[in-house]
Residue frames as qw, qx, qy, qz and C-alpha x, y, z in Angstrom:
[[0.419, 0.795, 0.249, 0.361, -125.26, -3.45, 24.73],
 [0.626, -0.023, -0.111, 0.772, -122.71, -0.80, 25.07],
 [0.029, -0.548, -0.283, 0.787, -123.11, 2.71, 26.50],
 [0.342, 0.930, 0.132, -0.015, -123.91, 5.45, 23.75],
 [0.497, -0.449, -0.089, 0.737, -121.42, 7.38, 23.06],
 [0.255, 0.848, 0.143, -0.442, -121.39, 10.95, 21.72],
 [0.676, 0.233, 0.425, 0.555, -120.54, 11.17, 18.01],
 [0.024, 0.669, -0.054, -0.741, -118.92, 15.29, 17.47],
 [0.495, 0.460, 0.606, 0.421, -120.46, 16.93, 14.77],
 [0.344, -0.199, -0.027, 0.917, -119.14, 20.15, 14.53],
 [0.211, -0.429, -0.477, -0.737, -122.42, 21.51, 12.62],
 [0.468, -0.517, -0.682, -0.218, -124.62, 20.29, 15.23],
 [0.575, -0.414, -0.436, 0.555, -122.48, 21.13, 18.16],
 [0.311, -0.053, 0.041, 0.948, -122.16, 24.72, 17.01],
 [0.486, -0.568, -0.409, -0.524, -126.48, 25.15, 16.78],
 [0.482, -0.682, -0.523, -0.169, -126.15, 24.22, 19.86],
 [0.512, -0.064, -0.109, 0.850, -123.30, 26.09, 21.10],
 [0.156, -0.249, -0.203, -0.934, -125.39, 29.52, 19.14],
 [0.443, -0.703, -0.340, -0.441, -128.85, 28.50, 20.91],
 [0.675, -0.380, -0.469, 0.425, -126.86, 28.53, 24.35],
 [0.397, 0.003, -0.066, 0.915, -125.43, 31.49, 23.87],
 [0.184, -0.430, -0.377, -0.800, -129.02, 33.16, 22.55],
 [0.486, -0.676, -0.551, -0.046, -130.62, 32.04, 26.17],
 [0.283, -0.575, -0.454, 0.619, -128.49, 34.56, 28.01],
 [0.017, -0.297, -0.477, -0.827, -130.92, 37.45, 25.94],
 [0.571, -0.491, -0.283, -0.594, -133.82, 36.64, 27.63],
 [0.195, 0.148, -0.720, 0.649, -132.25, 36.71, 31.14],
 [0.365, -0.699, 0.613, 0.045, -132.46, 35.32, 33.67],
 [0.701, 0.292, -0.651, 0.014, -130.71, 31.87, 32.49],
 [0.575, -0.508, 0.551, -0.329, -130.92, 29.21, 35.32],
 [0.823, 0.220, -0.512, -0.111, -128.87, 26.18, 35.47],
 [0.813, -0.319, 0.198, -0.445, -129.25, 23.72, 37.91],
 [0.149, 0.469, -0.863, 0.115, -125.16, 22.24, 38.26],
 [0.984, -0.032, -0.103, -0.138, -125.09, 18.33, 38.21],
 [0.323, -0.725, 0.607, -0.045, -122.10, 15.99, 39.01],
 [0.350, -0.153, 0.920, 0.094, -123.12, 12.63, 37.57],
 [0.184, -0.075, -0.705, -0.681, -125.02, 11.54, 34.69],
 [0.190, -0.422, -0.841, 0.280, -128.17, 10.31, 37.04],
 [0.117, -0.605, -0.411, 0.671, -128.74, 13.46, 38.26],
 [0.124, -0.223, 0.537, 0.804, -128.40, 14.76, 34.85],
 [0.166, -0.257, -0.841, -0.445, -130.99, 12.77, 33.66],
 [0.089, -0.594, -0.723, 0.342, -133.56, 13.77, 36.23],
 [0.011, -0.688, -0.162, 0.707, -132.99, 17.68, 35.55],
 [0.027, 0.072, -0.628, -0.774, -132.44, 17.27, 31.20],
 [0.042, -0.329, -0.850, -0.409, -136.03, 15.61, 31.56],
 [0.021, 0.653, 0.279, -0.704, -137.56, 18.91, 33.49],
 [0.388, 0.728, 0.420, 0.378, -139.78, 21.04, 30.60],
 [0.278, -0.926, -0.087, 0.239, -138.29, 23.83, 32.43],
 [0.603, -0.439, 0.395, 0.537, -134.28, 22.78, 31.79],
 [0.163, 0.908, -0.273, -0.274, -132.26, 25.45, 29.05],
 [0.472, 0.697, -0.530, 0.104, -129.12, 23.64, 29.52],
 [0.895, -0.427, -0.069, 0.109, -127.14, 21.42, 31.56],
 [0.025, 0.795, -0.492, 0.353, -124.36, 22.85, 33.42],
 [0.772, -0.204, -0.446, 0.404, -121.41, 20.41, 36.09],
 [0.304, -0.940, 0.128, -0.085, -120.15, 21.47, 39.04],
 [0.639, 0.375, -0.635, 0.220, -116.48, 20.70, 39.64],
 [0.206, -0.458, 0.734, -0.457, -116.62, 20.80, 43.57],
 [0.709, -0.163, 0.556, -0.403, -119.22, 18.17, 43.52],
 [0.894, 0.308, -0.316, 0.080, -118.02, 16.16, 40.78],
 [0.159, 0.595, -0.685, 0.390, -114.87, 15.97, 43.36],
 [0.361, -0.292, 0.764, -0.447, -116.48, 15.01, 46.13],
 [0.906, 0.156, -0.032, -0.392, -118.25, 12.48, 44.06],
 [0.747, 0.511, -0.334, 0.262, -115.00, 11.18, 43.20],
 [0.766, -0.607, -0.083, 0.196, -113.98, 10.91, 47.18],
 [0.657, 0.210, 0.040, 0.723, -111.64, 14.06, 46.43],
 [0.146, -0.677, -0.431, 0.578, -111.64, 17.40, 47.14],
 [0.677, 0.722, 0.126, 0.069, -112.10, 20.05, 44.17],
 [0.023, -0.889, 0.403, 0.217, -108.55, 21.34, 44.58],
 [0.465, -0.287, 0.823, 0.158, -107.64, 17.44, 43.87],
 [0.754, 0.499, 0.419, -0.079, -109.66, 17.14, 40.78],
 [0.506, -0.280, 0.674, 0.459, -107.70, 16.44, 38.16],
 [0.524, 0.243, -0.307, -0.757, -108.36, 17.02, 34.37],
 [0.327, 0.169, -0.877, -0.307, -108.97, 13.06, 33.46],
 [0.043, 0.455, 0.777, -0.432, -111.48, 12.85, 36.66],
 [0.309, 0.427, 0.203, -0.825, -113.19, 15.55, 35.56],
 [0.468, 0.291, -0.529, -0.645, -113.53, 14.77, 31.60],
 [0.111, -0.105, -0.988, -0.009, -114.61, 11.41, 32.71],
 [0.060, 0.415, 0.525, -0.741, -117.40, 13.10, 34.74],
 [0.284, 0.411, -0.273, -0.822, -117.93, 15.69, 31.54],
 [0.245, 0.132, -0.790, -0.546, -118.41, 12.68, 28.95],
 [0.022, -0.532, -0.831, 0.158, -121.39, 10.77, 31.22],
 [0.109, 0.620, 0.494, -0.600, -123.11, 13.66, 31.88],
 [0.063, 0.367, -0.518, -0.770, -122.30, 15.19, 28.16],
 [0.063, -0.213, -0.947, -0.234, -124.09, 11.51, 26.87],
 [0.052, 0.611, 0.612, -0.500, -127.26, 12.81, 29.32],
 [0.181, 0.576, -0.124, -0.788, -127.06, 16.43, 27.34],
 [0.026, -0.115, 0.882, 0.457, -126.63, 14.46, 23.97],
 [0.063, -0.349, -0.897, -0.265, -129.94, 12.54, 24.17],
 [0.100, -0.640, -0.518, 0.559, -131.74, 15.36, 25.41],
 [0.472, 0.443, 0.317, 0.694, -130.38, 18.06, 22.81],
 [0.645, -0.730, -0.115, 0.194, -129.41, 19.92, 25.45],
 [0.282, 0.823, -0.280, 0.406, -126.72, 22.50, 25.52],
 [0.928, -0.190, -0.110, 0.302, -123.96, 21.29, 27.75],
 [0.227, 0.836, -0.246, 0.434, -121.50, 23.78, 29.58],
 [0.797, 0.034, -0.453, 0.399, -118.64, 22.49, 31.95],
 [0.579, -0.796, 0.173, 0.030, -116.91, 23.43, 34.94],
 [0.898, 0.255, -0.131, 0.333, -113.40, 23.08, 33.79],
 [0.576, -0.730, -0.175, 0.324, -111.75, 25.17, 36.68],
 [0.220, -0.834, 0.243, 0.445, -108.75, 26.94, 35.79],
 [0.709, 0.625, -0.244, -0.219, -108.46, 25.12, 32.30],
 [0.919, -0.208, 0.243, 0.231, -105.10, 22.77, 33.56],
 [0.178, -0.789, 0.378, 0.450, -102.31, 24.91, 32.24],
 [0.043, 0.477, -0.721, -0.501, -100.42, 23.53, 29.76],
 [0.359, 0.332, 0.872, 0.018, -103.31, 20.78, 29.28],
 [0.352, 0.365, 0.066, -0.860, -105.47, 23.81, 28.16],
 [0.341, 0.493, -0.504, -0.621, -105.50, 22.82, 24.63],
 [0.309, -0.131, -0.934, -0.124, -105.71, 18.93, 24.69],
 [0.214, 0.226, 0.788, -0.531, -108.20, 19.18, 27.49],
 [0.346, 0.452, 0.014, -0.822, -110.26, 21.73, 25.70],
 [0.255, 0.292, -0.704, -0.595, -110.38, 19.38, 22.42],
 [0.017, 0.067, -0.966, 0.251, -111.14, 16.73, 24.58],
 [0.157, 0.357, 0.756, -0.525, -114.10, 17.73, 26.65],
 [0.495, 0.447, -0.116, -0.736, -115.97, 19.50, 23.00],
 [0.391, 0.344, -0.728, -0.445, -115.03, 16.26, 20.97],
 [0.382, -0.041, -0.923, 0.013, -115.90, 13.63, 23.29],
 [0.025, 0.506, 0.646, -0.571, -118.57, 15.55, 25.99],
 [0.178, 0.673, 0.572, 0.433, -120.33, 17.63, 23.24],
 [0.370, -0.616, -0.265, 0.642, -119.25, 20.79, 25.65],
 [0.286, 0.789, 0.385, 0.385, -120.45, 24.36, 24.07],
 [0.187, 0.814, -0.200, 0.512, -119.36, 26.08, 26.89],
 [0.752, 0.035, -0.475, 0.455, -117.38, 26.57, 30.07],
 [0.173, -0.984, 0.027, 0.042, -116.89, 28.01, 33.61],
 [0.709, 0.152, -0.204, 0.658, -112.72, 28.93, 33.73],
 [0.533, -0.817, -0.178, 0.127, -111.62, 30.54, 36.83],
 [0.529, 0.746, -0.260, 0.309, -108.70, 32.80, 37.41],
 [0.643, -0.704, 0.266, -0.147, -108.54, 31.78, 40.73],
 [0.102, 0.609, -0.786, 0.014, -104.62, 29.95, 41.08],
 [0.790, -0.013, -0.571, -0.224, -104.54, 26.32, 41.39],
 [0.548, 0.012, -0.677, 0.491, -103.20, 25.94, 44.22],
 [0.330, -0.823, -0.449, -0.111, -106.03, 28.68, 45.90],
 [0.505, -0.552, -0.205, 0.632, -103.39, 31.31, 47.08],
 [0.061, 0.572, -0.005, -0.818, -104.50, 34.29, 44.84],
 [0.685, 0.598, 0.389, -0.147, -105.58, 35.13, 41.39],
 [0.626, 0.313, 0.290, 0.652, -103.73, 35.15, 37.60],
 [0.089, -0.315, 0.119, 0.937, -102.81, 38.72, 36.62],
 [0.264, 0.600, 0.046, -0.754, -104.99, 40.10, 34.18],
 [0.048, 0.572, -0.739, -0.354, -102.89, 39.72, 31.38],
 [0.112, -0.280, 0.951, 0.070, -102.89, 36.13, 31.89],
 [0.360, 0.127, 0.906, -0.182, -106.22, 35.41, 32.45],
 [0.598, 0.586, -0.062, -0.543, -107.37, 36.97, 29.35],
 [0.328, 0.447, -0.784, -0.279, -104.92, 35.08, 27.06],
 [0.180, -0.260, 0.948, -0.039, -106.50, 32.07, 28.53],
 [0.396, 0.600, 0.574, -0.392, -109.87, 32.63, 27.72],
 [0.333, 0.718, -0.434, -0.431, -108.25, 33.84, 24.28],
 [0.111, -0.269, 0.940, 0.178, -106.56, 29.97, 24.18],
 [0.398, 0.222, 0.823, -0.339, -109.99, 28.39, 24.97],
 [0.512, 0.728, 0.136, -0.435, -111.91, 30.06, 22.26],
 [0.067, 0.506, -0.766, -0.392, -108.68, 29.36, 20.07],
 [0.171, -0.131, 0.976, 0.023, -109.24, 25.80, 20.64],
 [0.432, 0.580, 0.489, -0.487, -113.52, 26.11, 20.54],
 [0.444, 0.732, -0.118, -0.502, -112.99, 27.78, 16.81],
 [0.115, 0.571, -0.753, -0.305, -110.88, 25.50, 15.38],
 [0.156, 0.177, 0.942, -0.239, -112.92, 22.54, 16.35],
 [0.129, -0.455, -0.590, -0.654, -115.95, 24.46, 14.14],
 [0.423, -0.568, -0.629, 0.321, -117.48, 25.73, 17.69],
 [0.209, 0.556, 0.072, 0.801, -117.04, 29.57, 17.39],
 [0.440, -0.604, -0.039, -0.663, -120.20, 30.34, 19.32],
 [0.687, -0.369, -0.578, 0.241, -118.89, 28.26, 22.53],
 [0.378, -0.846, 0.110, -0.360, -119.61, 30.64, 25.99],
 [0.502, 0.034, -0.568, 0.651, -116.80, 31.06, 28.34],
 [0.528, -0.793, -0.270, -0.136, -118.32, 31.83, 31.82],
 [0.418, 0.444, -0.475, 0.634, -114.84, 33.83, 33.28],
 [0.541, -0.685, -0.487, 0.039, -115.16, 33.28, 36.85],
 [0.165, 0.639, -0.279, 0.697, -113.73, 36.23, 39.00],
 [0.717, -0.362, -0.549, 0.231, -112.39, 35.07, 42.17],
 [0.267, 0.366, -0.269, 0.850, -110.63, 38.34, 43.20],
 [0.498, -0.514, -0.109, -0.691, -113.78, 38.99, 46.22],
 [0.940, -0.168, -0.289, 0.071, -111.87, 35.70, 48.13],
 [0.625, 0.029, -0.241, 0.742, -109.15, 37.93, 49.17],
 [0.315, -0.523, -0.417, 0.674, -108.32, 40.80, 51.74],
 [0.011, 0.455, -0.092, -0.886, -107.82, 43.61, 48.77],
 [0.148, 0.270, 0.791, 0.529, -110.42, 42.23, 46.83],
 [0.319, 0.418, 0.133, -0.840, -113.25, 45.03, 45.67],
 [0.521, 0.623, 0.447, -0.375, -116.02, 45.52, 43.85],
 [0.162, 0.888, -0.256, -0.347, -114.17, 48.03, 41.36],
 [0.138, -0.420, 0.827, 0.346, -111.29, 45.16, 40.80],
 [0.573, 0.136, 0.808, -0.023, -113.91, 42.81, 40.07],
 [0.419, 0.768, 0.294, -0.385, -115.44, 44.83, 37.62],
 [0.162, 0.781, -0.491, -0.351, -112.47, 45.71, 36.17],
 [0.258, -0.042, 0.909, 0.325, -111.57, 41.57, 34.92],
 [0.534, 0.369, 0.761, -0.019, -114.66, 41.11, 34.33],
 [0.582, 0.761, 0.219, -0.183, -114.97, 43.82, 31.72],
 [0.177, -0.613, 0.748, 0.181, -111.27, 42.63, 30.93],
 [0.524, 0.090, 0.820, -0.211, -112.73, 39.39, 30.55],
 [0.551, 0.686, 0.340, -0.331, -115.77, 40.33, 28.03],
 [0.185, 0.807, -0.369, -0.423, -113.39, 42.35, 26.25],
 [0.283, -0.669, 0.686, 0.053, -111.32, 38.81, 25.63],
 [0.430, 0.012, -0.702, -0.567, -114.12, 36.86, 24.58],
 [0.046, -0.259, -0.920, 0.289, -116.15, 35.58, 27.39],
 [0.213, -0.551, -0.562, -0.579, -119.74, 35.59, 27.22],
 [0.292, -0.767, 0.108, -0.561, -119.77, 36.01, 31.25],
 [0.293, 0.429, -0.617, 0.591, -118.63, 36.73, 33.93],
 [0.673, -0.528, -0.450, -0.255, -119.26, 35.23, 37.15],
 [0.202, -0.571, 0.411, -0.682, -118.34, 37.12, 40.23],
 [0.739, -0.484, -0.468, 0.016, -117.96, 34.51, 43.48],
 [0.150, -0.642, 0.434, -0.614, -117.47, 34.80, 46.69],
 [0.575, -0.156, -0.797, -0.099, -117.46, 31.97, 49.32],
 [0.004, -0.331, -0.699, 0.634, -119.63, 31.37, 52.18],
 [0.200, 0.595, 0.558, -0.543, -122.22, 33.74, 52.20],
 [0.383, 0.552, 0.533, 0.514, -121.81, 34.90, 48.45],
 [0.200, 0.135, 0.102, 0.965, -122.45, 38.73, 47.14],
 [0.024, 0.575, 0.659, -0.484, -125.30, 40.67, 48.42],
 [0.406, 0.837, 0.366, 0.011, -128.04, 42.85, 47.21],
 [0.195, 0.933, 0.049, -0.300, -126.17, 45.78, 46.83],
 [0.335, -0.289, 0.741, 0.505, -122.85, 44.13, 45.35],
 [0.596, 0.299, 0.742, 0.068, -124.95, 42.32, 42.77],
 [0.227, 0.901, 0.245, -0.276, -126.75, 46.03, 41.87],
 [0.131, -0.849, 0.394, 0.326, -123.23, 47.40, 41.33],
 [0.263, -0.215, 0.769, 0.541, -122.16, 44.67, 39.30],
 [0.426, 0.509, 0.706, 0.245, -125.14, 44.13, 36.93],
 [0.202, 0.924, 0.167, -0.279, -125.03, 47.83, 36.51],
 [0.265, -0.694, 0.498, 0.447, -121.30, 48.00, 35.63],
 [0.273, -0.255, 0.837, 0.399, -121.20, 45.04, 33.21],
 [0.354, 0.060, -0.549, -0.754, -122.69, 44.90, 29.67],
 [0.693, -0.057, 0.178, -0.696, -126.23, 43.69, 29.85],
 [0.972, 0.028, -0.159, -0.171, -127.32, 39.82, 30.28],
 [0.638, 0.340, -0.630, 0.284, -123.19, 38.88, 30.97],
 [0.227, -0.454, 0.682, -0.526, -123.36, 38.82, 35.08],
 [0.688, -0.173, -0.701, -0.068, -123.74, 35.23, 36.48],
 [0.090, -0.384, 0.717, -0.575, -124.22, 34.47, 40.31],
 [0.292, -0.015, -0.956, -0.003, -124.81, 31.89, 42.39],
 [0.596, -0.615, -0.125, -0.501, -128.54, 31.42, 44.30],
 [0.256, 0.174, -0.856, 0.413, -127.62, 30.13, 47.42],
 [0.366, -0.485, -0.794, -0.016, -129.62, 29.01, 50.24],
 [0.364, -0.617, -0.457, 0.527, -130.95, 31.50, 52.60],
 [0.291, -0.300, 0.283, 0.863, -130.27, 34.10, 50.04],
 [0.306, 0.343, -0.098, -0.883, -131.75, 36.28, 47.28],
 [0.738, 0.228, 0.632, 0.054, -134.31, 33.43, 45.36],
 [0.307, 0.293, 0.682, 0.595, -134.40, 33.37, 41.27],
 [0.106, 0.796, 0.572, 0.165, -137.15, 35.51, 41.04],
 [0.301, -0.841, 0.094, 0.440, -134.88, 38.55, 43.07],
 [0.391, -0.427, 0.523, 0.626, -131.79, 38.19, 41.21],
 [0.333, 0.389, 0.694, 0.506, -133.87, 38.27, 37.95],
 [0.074, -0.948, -0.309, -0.033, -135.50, 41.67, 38.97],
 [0.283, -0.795, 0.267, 0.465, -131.98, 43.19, 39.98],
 [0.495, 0.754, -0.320, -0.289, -130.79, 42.17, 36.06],
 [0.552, -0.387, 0.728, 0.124, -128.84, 38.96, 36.82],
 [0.337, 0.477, -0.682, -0.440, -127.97, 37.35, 33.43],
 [0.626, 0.165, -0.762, -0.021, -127.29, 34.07, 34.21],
 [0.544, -0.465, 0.504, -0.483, -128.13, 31.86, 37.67],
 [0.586, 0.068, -0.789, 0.172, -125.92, 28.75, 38.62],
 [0.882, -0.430, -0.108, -0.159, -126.52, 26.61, 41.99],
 [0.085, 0.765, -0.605, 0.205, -123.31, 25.10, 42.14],
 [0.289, 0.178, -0.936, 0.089, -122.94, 22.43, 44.48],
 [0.470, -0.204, 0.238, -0.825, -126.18, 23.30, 46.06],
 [0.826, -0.092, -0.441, -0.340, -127.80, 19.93, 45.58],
 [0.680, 0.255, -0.605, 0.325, -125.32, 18.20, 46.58],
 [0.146, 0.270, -0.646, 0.699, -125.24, 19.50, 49.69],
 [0.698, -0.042, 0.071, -0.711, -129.10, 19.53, 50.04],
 [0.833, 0.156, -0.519, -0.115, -128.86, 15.85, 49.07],
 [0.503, 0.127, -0.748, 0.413, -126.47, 14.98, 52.03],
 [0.007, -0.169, 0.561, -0.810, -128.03, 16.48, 54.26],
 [0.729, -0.064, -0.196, -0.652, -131.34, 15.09, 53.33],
 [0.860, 0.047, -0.491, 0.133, -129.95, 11.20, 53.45],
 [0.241, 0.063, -0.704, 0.665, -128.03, 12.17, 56.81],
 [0.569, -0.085, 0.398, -0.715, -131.70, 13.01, 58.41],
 [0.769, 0.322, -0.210, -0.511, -133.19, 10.31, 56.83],
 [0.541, 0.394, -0.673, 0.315, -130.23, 7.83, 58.06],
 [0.217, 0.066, -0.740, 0.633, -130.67, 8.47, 61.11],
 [0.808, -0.106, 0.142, -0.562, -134.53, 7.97, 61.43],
 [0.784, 0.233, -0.562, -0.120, -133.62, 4.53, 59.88],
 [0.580, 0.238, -0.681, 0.378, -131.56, 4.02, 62.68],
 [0.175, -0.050, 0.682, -0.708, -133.11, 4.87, 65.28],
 [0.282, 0.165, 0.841, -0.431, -136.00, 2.60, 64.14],
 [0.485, 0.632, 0.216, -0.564, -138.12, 4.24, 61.75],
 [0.665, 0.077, 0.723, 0.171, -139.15, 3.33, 58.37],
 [0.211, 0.188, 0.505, 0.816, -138.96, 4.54, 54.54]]
């Protein structure tokens, strides 16, 4: 018998598009980034799971790539399994679609709502090539394209998650960040998600953004060793992604676990 596949119905997709949007009200929102339909299927069938959200770094390294090498046509492949998962679940479904592929923007965008049942999206302003961030300007109009593309397709209420990368660089601040991100809002994203790699944004960053930016729109990531769900939902966090957090928990679970095997020991 042949997969499923998802069949777009612009009514349907746009309920769920409006109940996605209505979960970041009753903050926090937590979503628990996947990479492969499998995994998908373990966390859609949690009574807990909202939504199902992808990462793109670990849909890369699934895809023996790195995430700067992920391509749109790897990715939407990625999107459309794990989309199928959301599908039979009825399950809001919100993408990683990294910096939107420039001039792809528009076909990608058409793509990854018509054929992955996608409501919403993270889109970064970070460059593609990882050696600074878009002007302003620029990265409003793109998050202006995306919605274009979302509304025309009968999707109105699809959430752009605007990632702000500006906190990855020497003169990056607090103050700039603030400033896209209520750049950002202003443009049409539901929120805005303030990273930082390595060690991520601390308590008193976090404070300073969830005070600055309209209520329920700040996203950040839990990380390990760091503030848990329950913290970041007392300081006003909106939204809480993982990222590739499994993933890494996962390898490092099967590399201990490998090497008992090998040195004798037994499931």
């Amino acid at each position: 018998m042949p997969p499923r596949t998802f069949h777009f119905d612009a009514q349907a997709q746009e309920k769920r598009a409006s109940r996605f949007q209505s979960l970041h009200t009753t903050p926090p929102l937590l979503l628990v980034n996947v990479w492969d339909a499998s995994l998908a299927k373990t966390i859609a069938a949690l009574p807990q799971t909202k939504a199902i959200a992808s990462a793109s770094y670990a849909v890369a390294e699934a895809a023996g790539i790195n995430d700067a090498e992920l391509d749109s046509e790897t990715n939407l492949a990625a999107l459309v399994s794990i989309g199928r998962v959301a599908d039979q679940h009825n399950l809001p479904f919100t993408a990683d679609c990294q910096h939107g592929y420039g001039d792809e923007l528009e076909a990608f965008f058409s793509k990854v709502i018509q054929e992955a049942g996608v409501v919403g999206c993270n889109l970064e302003d970070l460059l593609p090539d990882e050696s600074g961030v878009l002007p302003i300007e620029e990265a409003c109009s793109r998050i202006k394209r995306v919605k274009a593309v979302a509304q025309k397709q009968g999707v109105p209420s699809f959430v752009v998650n605007a990632r702000v990368d500006i906190l990855n660089f020497p003169h990056g601040t607090v103050e700039e960040a603030v400033k896209r991100g209520k750049a950002y809002v202003e443009a049409g994203a539901g929120t805005v998600f303030v990273w930082r790699k390595g060690p991520g944004l601390n308590r008193d960053e976090i404070q300073s953004l969830v005070k600055a930016l309209p209520a329920g729109r700040f996203n950040t990531q839990a990380r390990r060793g760091g503030l848990s769900v329950k913290e970041l939902g007392e300081l006003g966090v909106g939204r809480i992604s993982i990222g590739p957090g499994f993933l890494h928990e996962i390898n490092d679970l099967v590399t201990r676990r490998a090497q008992e095997l090998a040195g004798g020991g037994g499931m």
